[in-house]
C-alpha positions, 0 to 999 in steps of 0.5 A: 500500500502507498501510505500518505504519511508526510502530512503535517497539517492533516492526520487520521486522528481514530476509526471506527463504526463507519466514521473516520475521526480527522485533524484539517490543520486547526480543526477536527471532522467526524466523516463516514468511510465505508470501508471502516467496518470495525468499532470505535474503540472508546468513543470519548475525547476528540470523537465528541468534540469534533468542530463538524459531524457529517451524519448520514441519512437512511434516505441517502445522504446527509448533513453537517452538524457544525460548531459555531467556530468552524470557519465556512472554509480555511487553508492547509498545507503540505510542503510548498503545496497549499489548499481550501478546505471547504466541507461540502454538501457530499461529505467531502472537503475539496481534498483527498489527503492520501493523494499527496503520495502521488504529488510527491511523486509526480513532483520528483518525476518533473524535477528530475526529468531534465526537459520541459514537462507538459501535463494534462490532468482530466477529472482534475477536481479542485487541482491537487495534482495541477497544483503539484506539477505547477510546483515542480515546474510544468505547463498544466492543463486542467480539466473538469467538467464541474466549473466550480471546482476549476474555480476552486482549483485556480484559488489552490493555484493562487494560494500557493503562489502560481498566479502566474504559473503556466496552468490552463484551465478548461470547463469541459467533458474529458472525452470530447476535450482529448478527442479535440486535442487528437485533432489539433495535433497537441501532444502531452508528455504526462497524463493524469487522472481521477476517473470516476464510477459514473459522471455526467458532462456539463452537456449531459455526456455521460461516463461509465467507468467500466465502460469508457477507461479502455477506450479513453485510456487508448484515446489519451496515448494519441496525444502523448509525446513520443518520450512521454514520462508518465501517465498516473490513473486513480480509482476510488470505484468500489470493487475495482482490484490494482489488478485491473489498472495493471492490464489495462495499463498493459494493453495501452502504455507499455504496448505502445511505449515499454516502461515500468507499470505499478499499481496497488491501494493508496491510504493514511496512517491511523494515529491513535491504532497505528494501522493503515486505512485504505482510500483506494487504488492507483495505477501508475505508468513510467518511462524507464 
């Protein structure tokens, strides 16, 4: 498992019955996860304090319960590297802590590549990874279909000090975007991105994973470079093994370029049990 376990300003504080118990810098969240499916250990302290309690509902989702010193949003940081933290309406915060594997990652990738990088990062959200490869010095095109999260992706830009920084960034269905990319003739040296389960385009468009990531996968090597550096998939579709990312990774990329493939689950460490909690899968593609 690649574990997130650099974070300064972010920890898994305790688990359990369903929910996670977390520290966002100056302030603590009580969240569901699914995948917890063990009991809270000893439901005092911290669990009965937390600043916001998002309580799910039999009917389908759910609310927050929030106490009156919880901003409406605020700032952390990994590194260089500096986020909005917003809950919203879904449970989520605009931020996937176990992700920061993979910024670091792709920013050793960039930085030691020795040429310019250009990046192209789909189902980009509010610009993790846009703003990791700004940092390291890439040219960035971000792309969403949901145009307030681009807008929440260029406030990470802008808090991180990449106002100017060559980032791009668009408001459109994936697929269509690639395949207008295709016919330009534009050409990408890294590719990222966050697929997921079942989407809709801001035209209606619709994305299944199961049935669209092969046929987009194969889409995204036409507007690779001819020295491309990596292409980086992450999953958080239930029931979805490393293994499947590993052949489809197979059957495109290193077909088409050789390099190495590694793929596996992604979590954070659990501060109060010592043990690891799965967020879910990536699949990453390399240049040897």
């Amino acid at each position: 498992m690649y574990i997130a376990d650099k974070w300064n300003d972010y920890e898994v504080i305790d688990t359990g019955d369903g929910d996670k118990l977390e520290r966002w810098g100056n302030y603590t969240l009580r969240r569901p996860d699914p995948q917890i499916i063990w009991p809270i250990v000893n439901e005092t302290g911290l669990w009965k304090k937390a600043d916001g309690h998002y309580h799910r509902s039999s009917a389908g989702g759910g609310q927050w319960q929030m106490s009156p010193n919880l901003p409406e949003r605020w700032t952390i940081s990994y590194g260089e590297l500096n986020f909005h933290i917003k809950p919203t309406n879904f449970k989520h915060t605009g931020l996937f802590p176990e992700q920061a594997v993979n910024w670091s990652w792709m920013m050793d990738k960039i930085r030691s590549a020795g040429r310019p990088v250009r990046v192209l990062n789909l189902f980009a959200y509010s610009g993790g990874a846009t703003v990791a490869a700004a940092a390291a010095g890439a040219e960035v095109c971000h792309v969403d279909a949901a145009k307030g999260m681009v807008q929440w992706a260029k406030e990470n830009a802008q808090l991180s000090g990449l106002d100017s920084a060559p980032i791009r960034y668009i408001t459109d269905d994936v697929f269509k975007f690639v395949q207008r990319e295709q016919r330009r003739g534009k050409q990408y040296d890294a590719i990222i991105m966050d697929p997921p389960s079942y989407g809709r385009g801001p035209n209606g468009e619709t994305w299944k994973l199961e049935e669209n990531l092969f046929p987009f996968l194969q889409s995204c090597t036409s507007i690779l470079s001819d020295n491309p550096l990596f292409l980086l998939i992450n999953s958080y579709t239930t029931g979805l093994s490393p293994s499947v990312l590993h052949n489809l990774l197979h059957m495109t990329m290193k077909a088409k370029y050789g390099g190495e493939i590694n793929c596996g689950e992604i979590g954070l460490p659990i501060t109060k049990s010592g043990l690891n909690l799965p967020c879910g899968i990536l699949g990453r593609w390399e240049s040897k």
